[in-house]
C-alpha positions in Angstrom: 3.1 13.3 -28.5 3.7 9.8 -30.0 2.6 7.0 -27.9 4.6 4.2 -27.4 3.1 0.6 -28.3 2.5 -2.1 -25.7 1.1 -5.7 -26.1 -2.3 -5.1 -26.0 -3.8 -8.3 -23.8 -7.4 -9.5 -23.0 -7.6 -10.8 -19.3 -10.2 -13.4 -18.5 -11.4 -14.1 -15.2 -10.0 -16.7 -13.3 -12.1 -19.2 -10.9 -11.1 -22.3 -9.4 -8.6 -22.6 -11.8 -10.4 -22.0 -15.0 -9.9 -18.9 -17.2 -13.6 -17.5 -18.3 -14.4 -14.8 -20.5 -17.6 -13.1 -20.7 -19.5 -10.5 -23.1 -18.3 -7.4 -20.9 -15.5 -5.7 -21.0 -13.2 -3.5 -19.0 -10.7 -1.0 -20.6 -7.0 -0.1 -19.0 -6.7 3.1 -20.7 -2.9 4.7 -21.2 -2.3 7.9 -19.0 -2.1 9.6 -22.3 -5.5 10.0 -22.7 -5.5 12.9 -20.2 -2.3 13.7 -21.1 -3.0 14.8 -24.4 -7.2 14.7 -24.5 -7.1 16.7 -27.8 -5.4 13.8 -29.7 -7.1 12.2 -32.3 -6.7 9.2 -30.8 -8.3 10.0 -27.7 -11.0 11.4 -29.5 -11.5 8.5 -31.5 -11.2 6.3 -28.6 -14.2 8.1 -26.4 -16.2 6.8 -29.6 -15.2 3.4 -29.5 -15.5 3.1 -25.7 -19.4 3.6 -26.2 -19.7 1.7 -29.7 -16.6 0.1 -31.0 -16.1 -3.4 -31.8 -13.0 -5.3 -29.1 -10.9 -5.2 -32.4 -11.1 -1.3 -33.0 -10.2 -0.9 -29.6 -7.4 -2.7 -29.1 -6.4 -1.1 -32.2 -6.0 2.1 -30.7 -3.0 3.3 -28.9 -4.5 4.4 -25.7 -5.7 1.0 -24.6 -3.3 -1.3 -22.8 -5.7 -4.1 -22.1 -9.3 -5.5 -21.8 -10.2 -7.8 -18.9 -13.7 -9.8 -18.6 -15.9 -8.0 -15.9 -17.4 -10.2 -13.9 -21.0 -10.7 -13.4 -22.4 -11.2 -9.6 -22.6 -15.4 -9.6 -19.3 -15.4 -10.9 -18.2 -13.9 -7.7 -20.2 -16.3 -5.6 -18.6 -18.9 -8.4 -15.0 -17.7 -6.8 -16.0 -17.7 -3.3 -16.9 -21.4 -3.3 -13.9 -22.1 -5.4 -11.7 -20.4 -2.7 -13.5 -22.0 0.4 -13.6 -26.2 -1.4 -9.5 -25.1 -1.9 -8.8 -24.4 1.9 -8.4 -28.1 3.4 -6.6 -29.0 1.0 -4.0 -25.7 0.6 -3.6 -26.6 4.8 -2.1 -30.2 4.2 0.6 -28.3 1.7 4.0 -28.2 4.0 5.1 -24.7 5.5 8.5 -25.4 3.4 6.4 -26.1 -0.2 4.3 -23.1 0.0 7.9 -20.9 1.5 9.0 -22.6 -2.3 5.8 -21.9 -4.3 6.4 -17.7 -3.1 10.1 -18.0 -4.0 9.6 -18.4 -7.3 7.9 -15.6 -7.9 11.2 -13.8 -7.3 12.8 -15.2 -10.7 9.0 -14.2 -12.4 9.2 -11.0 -11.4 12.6 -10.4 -12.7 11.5 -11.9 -16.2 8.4 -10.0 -16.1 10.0 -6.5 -14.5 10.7 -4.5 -17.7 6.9 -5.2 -19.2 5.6 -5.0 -15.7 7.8 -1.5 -15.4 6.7 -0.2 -19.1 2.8 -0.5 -18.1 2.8 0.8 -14.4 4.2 3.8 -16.4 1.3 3.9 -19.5 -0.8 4.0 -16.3 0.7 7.5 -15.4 3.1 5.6 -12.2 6.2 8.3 -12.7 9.5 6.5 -14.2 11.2 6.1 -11.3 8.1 5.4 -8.6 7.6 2.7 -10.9 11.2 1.3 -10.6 10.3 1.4 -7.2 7.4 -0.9 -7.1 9.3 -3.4 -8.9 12.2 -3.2 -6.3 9.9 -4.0 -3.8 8.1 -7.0 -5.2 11.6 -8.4 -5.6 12.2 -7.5 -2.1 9.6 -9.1 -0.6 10.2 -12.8 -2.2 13.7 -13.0 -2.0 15.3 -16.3 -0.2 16.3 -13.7 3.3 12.4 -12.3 3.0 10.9 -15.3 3.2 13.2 -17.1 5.5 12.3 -14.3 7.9 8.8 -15.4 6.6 8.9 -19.0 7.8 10.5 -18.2 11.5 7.5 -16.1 12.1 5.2 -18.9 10.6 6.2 -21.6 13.1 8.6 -21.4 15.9 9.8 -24.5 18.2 10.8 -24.4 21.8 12.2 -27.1 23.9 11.4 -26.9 27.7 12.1 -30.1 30.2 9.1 -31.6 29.5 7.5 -30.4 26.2 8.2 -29.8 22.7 6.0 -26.9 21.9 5.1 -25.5 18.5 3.9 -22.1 17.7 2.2 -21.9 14.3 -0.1 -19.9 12.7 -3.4 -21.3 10.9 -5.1 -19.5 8.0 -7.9 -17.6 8.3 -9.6 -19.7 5.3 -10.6 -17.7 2.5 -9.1 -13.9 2.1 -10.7 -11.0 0.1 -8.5 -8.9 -1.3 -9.7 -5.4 -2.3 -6.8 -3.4 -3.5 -6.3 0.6 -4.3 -7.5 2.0 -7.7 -4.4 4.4 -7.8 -1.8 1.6 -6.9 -3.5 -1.9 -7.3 0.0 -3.3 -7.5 -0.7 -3.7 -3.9 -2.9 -6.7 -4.3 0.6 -8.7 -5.3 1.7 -7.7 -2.0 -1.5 -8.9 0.1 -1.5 -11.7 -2.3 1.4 -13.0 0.4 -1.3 -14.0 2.6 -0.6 -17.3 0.5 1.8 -18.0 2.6 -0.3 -19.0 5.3 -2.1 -21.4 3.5 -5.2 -19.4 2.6 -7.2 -19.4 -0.7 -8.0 -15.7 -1.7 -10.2 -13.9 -4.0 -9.0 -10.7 -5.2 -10.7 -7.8 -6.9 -9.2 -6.2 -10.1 -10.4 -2.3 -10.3 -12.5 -2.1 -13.8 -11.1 1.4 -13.8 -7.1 0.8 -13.6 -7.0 -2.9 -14.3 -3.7 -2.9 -16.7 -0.9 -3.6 -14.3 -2.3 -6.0 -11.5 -4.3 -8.3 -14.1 -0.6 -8.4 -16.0 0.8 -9.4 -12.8 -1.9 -11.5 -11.7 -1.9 -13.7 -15.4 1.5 -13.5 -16.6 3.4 -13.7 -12.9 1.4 -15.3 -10.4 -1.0 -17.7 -11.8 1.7 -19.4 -13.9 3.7 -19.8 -11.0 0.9 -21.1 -9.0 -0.2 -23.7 -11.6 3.7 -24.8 -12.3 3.5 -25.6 -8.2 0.4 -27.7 -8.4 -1.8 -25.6 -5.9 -5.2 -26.5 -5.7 -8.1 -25.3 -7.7 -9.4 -22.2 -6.1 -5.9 -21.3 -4.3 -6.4 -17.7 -6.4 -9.4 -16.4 -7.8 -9.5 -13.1 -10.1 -12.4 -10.8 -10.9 -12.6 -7.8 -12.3 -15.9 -5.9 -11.0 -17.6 -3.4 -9.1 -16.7 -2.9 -5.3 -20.1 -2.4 -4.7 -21.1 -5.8 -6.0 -18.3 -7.7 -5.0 -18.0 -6.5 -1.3 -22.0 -6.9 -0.4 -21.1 -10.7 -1.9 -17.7 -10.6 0.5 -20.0 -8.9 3.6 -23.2 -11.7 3.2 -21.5 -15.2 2.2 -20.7 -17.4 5.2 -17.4 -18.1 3.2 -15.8 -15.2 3.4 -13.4 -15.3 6.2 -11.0 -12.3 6.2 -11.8 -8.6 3.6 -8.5 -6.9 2.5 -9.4 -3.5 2.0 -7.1 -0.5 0.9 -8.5 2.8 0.7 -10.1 5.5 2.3 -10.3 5.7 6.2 -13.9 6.6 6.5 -14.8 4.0 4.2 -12.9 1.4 5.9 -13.6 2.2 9.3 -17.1 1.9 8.9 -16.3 -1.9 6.5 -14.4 -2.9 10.1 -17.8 -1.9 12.2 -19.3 -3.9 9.4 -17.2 -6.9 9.5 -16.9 -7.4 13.2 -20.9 -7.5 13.4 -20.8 -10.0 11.1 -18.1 -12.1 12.4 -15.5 -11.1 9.9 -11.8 -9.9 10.4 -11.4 -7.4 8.9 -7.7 -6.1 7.4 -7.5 -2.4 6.6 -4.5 -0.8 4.6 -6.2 3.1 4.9 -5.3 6.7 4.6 -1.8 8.5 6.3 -0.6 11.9 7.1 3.0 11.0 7.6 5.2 13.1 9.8 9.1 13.7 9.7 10.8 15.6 12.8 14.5 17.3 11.5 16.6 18.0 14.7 19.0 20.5 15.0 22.1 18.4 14.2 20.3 16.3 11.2 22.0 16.2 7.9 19.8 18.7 5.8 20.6 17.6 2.4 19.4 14.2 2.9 16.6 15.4 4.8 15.8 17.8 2.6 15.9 14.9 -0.1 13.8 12.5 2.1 10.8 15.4 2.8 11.1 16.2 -1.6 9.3 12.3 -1.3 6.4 14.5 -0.1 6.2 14.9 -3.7 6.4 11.7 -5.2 3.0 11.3 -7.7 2.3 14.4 -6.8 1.4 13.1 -3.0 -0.5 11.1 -4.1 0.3 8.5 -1.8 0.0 6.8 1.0 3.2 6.1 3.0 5.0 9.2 2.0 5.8 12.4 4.3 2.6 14.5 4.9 4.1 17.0 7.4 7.1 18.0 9.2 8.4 19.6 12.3 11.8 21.4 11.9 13.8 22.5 15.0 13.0 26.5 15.2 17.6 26.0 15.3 17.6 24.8 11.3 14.2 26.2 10.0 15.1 28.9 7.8 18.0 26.9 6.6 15.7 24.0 5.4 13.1 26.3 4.2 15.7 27.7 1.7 16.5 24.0 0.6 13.1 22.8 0.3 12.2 26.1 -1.6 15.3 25.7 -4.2 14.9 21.8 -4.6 10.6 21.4 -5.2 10.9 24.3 -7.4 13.3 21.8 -9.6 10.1 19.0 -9.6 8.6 19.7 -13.1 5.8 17.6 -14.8 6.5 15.1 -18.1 6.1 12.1 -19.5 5.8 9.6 -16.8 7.5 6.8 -19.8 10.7 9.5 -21.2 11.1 11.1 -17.7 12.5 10.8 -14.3 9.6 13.2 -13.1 8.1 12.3 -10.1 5.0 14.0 -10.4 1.8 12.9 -12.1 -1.4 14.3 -12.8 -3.2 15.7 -9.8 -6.9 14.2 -9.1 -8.0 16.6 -6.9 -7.2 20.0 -7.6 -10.2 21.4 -6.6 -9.5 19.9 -2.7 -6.1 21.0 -3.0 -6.7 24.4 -3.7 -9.6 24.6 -0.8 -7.2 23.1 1.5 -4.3 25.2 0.9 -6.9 28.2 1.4 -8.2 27.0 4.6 -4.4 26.2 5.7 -3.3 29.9 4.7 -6.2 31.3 6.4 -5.6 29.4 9.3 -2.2 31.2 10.1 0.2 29.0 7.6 2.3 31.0 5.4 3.1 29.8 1.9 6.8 29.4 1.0 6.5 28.1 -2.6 4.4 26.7 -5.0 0.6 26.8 -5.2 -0.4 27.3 -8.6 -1.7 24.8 -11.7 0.6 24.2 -14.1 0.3 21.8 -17.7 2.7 19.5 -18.9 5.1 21.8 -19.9 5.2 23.2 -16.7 3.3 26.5 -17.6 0.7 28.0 -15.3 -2.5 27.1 -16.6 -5.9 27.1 -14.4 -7.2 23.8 -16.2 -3.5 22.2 -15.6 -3.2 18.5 -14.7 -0.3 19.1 -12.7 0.0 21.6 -9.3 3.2 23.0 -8.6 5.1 21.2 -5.2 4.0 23.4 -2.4 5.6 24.1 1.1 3.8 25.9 3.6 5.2 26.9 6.9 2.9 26.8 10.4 4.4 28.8 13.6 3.6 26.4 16.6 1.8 23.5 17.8 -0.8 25.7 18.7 -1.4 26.9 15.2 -0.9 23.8 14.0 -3.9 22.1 15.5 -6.1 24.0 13.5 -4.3 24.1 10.1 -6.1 21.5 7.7 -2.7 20.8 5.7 -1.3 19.4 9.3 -3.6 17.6 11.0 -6.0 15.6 7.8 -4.8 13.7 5.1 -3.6 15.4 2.3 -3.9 13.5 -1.1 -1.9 16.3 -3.5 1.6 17.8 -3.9 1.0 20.3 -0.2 4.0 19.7 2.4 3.7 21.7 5.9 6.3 22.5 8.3 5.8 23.0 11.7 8.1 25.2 13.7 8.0 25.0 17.2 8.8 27.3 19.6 12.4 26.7 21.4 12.3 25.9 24.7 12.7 22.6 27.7 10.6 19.5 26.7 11.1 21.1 22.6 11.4 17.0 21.9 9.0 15.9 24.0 6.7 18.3 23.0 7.4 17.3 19.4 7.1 13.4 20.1 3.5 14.2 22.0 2.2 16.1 18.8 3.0 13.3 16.6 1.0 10.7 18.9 -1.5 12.7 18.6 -2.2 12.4 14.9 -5.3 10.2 14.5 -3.6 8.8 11.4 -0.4 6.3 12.2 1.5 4.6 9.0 5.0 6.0 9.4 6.8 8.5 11.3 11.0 9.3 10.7 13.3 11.1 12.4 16.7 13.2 11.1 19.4 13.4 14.1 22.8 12.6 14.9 22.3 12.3 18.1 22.0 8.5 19.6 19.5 9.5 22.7 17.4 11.7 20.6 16.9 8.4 18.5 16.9 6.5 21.8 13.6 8.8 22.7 12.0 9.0 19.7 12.0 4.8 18.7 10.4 4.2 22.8 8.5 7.5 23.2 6.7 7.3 19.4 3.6 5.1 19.8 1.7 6.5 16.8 2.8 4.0 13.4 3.2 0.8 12.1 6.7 2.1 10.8 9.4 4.3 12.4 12.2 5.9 9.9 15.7 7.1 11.2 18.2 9.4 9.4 16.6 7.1 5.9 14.3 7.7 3.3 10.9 8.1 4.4 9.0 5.8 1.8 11.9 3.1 1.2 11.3 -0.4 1.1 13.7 -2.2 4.3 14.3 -5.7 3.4 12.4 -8.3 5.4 10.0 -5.7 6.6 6.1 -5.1 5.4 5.6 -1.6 3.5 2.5 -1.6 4.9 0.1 -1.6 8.3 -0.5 1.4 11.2 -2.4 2.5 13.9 -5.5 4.6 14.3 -7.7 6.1 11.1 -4.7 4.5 9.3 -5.3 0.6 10.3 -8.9 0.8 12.4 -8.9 -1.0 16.1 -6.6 -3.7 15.4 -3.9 -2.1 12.9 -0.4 -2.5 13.1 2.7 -3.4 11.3 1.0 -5.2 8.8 3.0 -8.9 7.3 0.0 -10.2 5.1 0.6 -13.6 6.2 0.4 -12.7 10.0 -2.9 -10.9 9.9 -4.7 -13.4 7.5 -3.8 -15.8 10.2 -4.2 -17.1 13.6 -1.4 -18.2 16.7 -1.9 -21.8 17.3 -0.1 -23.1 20.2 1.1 -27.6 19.8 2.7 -29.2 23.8 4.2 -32.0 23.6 5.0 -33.7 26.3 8.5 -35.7 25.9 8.7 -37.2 29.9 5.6 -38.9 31.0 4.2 -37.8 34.6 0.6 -38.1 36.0 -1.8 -35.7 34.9 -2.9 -35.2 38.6 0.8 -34.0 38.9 1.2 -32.1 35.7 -1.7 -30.2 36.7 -0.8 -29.7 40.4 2.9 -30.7 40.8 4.4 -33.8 42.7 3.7 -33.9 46.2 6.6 -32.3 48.5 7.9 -33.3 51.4 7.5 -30.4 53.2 4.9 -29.6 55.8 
């Protein structure tokens, strides 16, 4: 396999403004060095990594960048940058910060390709990568952020006040993004918006992607606006470090956190003792219900998303319930269309699967699930990169298992915990009155809540589902499960998904505060205000 070259780029930190380097190093290493681990390149690079000289190592093909790691008073460097940049990001105008974000749109386009090209040397499938791009677009275009501005600060007129509701910035914002798609920082980086400074944590281990965004797109477009010192702070470093720093210092307002749910659950028990909010983007087990009368080819194509990087995600389908009336119809389409998924080169291929980080769970899970009662429609076995069963394969062939009941459901692992590799389960309920009532009640009842979507043609079946579903930040009809909608947040949900306060998550809403301005435009007593005018009435 010939790797393709890419700019290789040293990232320094960046605090209060300044760009500093230091004598450590982090590496973003090119998917290709699991890909093809035999290579002598990748050989040759395990070397350097312990003993090479920066040169040598940016030399080799496998690296795609080095970024400064951060030692711990730098991050207390960045926290006071961040908090002496609050008063004065909260004097910038509404309508100049709304202008500052806009221009990221035009960056992004003349950064997409590059951007596009490394999301994909860090193993983020061809088109999944596409993707992203589309929705960082998306989410800065002129209708995004108009929608952005009317829920910053409404006016209403009564008879006798003007009143203003705005929101106020939390202060400073910690932003701890996912190691398996830290593109997501750029969107909580939208917290901005608000007015707040923030501080955000580049994984050492997958740093490529968001430190290009971060230096080459945001920063520049920051410093062209003129926002203060300490507006955005970057650090690459250990989440160990950098969240004790986030958890103890007084100027810390707000923690950002993506990842797991036990992890961030017990961050939110953390942060509320402390007087912290705390944000949590966490796990999802997705569920999509296909009703008799839904179009099966395009929900047959939205439930294949199951499968996008290898589920390795969160906000794609985890499970599904198929009317016992179509079941065996869409078991024959999902069979046919995941065995076409195959493995390849995430940078020559419009594959959607990648390389499978937990096999070993996988193949537990899919054990327990099949001794539970499921029964295994397709897939199931390892595979390499050509596609050929192999036990120490990277990839797992997409998997579909089918679970008779709600009843057997409850206690099949695939259903009801988050899966994090290429399994999809279908639930078939029994027929019978209440069968969508039933179905709506079992997906409220999945601890998780990101997204839930619905296939039907018929209007009170979607009248039911959109008032009767509680469970989710996001509800899907007759669309693509994991599509970006314009003017909407990808992210946010309820339960082991967003901890006690989740919900549809806009990064600009829930890294601020509703502040409420009356003005009165008719003078009257306050005696009278208060109590009204005296009436004439006994």
């Amino acid at each position: 396999m010939t790797p393709m070259s890419t700019a290789v780029r040293h990232f320094p930190l960046y605090i209060g403004g300044e760009r500093i380097d230091t004598g450590e190093r982090a590496y973003g290493l090119s998917v290709r060095t699991v890909l093809d681990p035999g290579s002598a390149d990748t050989v040759r690079l395990l070397h350097l990594l312990r003993e090479g000289s920066e040169a040598e190592l940016h030399a080799n093909p496998h690296v795609l960048c080095s970024a400064a790691l951060a030692a711990p008073e730098h991050g207390q460097d960045a926290l006071r940058a961040a908090a002496a940049a609050v008063p004065r990001l909260r004097e910038i105008p509404l309508e100049a910060r709304i202008g500052c974000v806009q221009d990221l749109h035009q960056a992004f386009l003349d950064h997409r390709e590059e951007l596009s090209h490394i999301l994909r040397m860090e193993g983020c499938p061809k088109r999944l990568a596409e993707a992203q791009s589309h929705v960082l677009l998306d989410l800065v275009r002129p209708e995004s952020l108009a929608h952005a501005r009317s829920l910053l600060r409404q006016e209403i007129t009564t008879p006798r006040h003007t009143i203003v509701l705005q929101r106020q910035p939390d202060g400073v914002v910690c932003i701890d993004p996912p190691a398996n798609t830290p593109g997501t920082g750029l969107v909580a980086a939208l917290a901005l918006l608000a007015g707040n400074a923030l501080v955000i944590r580049v994984p050492r281990s997958c740093a490529s992607s968001l430190s290009y965004a971060l230096h080459e797109i945001l920063i520049p477009v920051l410093e062209a606006h003129g926002l203060p010192a300490g507006a955005l702070n970057v650090l690459c470093g250990d989440y160990e470090v950098l969240m004790e720093q986030w958890l103890e210092s007084p100027l810390a307002n707000s923690i950002y956190y993506f990842g797991s749910s036990e992890r961030g659950l017990a961050l939110e028990r953390k942060c509320v003792a402390l007087g912290k909010k705390a944000i949590l983007e966490l796990s999802g087990n997705d569920g999509v219900l296909v009703w008799e009368d839904a179009d099966l080819d395009h929900a047959t194509a939205a439930l294949l998303e199951s499968f996008y990087g290898s589920g390795q995600g969160c906000i794609i389908p985890k499970y599904a319930i198929a009317h016992p009336a179509i079941a065996d119809q869409l078991f024959d389409r999902l069979r046919t269309a995941a065995a076409a998924l195959r493995p390849g080169d995430p940078e020559r291929s419009d594959t959607v699967l990648s390389p499978v980080l937990r096999a070993t769970a996988f193949h537990r899970c899919l054990a327990e699930s099949l001794a539970a009662g499921a029964t295994k429609i397709c897939g199931g076995t390892q595979i390499d990169l050509r596609g050929e069963p192999d036990p120490q394969g990277l990839f797992i062939e997409p998997t579909v298992v089918r679970v008779e009941g709600f009843e057997q459901a409850e206690n099949v692992p695939a259903v009801r915990e988050e899966t994090f590799f290429p399994l999809l389960s279908v639930v078939v309920p029994g027929d019978g009155p209440g069968l969508l009532d039933r179905c709506i009640a079992f997906l409220n009842a999945n601890k998780y809540g990101l997204r839930n979507s619905l296939w039907t043609e018929d209007p009170k079946v979607i009248e039911r589902f959109s008032v009767a579903v509680a469970n989710g930040g996001l509800l899907k009809v007759n669309d693509s499960h994991v599509s970006h909608v314009s003017c909407l947040p990808d992210f946010g949900g309820t339960g082991h998904s967003g901890g006690t306060h989740g919900e549809l998550a806009y990064p600009f809403l829930r890294t601020s505060r509703l502040q409420a301005v009356a003005t009165a435009t008719s003078r009257a007593h306050p005696w009278e205000a208060a109590v009204g005018a005296p009436s004439a009435e006994v």
